[in-house]
C-alpha positions in Angstrom: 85.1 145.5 -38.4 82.0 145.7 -36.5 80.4 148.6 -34.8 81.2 148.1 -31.6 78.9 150.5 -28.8 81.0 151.1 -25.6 79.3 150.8 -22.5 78.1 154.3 -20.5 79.9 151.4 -17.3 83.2 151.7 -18.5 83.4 155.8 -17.7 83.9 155.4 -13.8 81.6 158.0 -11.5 83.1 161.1 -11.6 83.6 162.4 -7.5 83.9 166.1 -6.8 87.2 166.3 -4.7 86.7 168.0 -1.3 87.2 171.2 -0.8 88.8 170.6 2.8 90.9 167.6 2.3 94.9 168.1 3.6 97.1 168.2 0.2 97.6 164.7 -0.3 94.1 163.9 -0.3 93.7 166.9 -2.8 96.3 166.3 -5.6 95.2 162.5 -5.4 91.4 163.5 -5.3 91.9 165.6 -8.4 94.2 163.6 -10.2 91.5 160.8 -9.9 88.5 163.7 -11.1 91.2 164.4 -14.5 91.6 160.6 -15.0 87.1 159.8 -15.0 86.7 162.9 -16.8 88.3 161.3 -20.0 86.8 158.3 -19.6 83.8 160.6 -19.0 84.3 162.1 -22.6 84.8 158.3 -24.2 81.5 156.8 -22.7 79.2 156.0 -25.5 81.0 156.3 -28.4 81.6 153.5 -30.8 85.1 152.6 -31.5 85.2 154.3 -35.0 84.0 157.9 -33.3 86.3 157.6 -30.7 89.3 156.8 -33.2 87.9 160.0 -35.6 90.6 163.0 -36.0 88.0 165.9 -35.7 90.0 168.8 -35.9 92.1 168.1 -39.5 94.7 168.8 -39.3 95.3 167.6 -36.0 95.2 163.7 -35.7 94.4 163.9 -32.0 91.4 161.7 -31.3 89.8 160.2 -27.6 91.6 156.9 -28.7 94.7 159.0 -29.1 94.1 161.2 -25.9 93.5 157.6 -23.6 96.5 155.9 -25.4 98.8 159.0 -25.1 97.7 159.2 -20.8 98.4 155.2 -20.5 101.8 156.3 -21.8 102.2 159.8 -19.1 100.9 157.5 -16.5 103.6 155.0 -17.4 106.4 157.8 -18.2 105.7 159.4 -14.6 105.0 156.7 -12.1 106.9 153.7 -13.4 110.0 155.2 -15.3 110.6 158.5 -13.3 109.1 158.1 -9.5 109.7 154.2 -9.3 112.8 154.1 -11.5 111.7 150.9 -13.5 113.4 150.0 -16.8 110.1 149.5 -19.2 109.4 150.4 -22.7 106.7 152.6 -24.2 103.6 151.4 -24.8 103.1 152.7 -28.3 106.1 155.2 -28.9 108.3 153.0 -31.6 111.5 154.1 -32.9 110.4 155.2 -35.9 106.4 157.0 -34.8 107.6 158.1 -31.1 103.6 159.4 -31.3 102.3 156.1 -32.2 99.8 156.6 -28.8 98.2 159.2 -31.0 98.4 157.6 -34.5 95.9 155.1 -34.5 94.8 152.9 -36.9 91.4 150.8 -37.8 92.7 148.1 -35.9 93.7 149.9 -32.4 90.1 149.6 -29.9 89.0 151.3 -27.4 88.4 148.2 -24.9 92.4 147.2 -25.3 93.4 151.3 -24.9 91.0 151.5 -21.9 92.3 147.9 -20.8 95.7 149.4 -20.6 95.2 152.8 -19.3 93.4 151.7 -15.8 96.2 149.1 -16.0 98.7 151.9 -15.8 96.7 154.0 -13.6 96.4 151.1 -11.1 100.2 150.5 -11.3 100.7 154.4 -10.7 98.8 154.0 -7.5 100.5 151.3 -5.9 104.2 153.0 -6.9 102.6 156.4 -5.2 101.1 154.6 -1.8 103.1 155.2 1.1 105.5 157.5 -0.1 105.7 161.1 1.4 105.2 164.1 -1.7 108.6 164.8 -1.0 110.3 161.3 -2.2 112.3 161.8 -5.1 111.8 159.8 -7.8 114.5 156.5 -8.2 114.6 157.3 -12.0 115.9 160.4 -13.9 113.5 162.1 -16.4 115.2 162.1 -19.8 115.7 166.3 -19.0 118.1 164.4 -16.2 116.4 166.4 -13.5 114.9 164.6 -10.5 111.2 164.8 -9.8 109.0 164.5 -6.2 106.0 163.4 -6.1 104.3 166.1 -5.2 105.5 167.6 -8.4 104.7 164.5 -10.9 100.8 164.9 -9.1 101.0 168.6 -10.5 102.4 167.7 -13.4 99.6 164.7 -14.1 96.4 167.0 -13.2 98.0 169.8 -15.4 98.7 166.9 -18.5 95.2 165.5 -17.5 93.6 169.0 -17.4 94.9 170.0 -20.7 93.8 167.3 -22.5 90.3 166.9 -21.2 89.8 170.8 -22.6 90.5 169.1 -26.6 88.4 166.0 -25.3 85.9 168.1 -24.9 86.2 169.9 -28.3 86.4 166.4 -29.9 83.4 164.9 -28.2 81.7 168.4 -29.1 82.9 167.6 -33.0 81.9 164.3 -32.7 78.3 164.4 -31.9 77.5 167.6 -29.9 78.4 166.3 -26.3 79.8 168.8 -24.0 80.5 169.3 -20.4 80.2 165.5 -19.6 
């Protein structure tokens, strides 16, 4: 396979959320900081660093981390606040953490493809409802969800995971704080 570079373009601009906006503004202004930060950590990297497991035994990589946040965007937004019927992703029957088993053949342009895909979708399902609409699906814990929570929920998930982004990245060739 060839060593493919990925373009420093595909990490969008990172932009400080505002330290007076009203709470909408702020959960969607942070959500948005979580989601470039990881794309942030990913910018540069060639498709094998980004698929390397660099904490054995741990086979969390950045490929991992961006297909495993394609699949929360999709979980949250689509299945639980919008109520669509969709499948996973990755998730199979028999790996339900294929997102963060990858293989020589998953990429980093088709995971980064799919994730703004996602993200995008999770945009349009959240304009123009209040943070108090309930979701029209039912998380599989059979509680219902506003949205208000699910943006807590995704800046916690994103939060979370851009901390071992950052220890990968670090592992990988020094980077940190990106």
């Amino acid at each position: 396979m060839p060593r493919m570079t990925i373009d420093h373009t595909a990490a969008p601009e990172r932009v400080e959320p505002s330290t007076t906006a009203d709470e909408r503004q702020a959960l969607e202004q942070w959500l948005d900081y979580h989601r470039a930060t990881l794309a942030t950590k990913c910018a540069g990297l060639t498709d094998a660093q980004v698929r390397t497991a660099s904490a054995p035994p741990s086979a969390l990589s950045l490929l991992g981390l961006v297909r495993h946040m394609a699949e929360v965007e999709r979980g949250w937004f689509r299945k639980v606040l919008a109520g669509e019927e969709t499948t996973w992703l990755y998730a199979t029957e028999e790996d339900f953490d294929r997102d963060i088993h990858t293989t020589a053949e998953d990429t980093y342009a088709e995971a980064y493809a799919v994730w703004q895909a996602e993200i995008a979708r999770a945009r349009e399902i959240a304009a123009g409802r209040s943070l108090d609409d309930l979701g029209a699906g039912v998380h599989h814990s059979g509680e219902l969800f506003n949205l208000r929570w699910i943006y807590l929920h995704m800046i916690e998930e994103y939060a979370r995971h851009n901390g071992h982004a950052d220890l990968i990245r670090e592992r990988i060739d020094g980077a940190t704080g990106v």
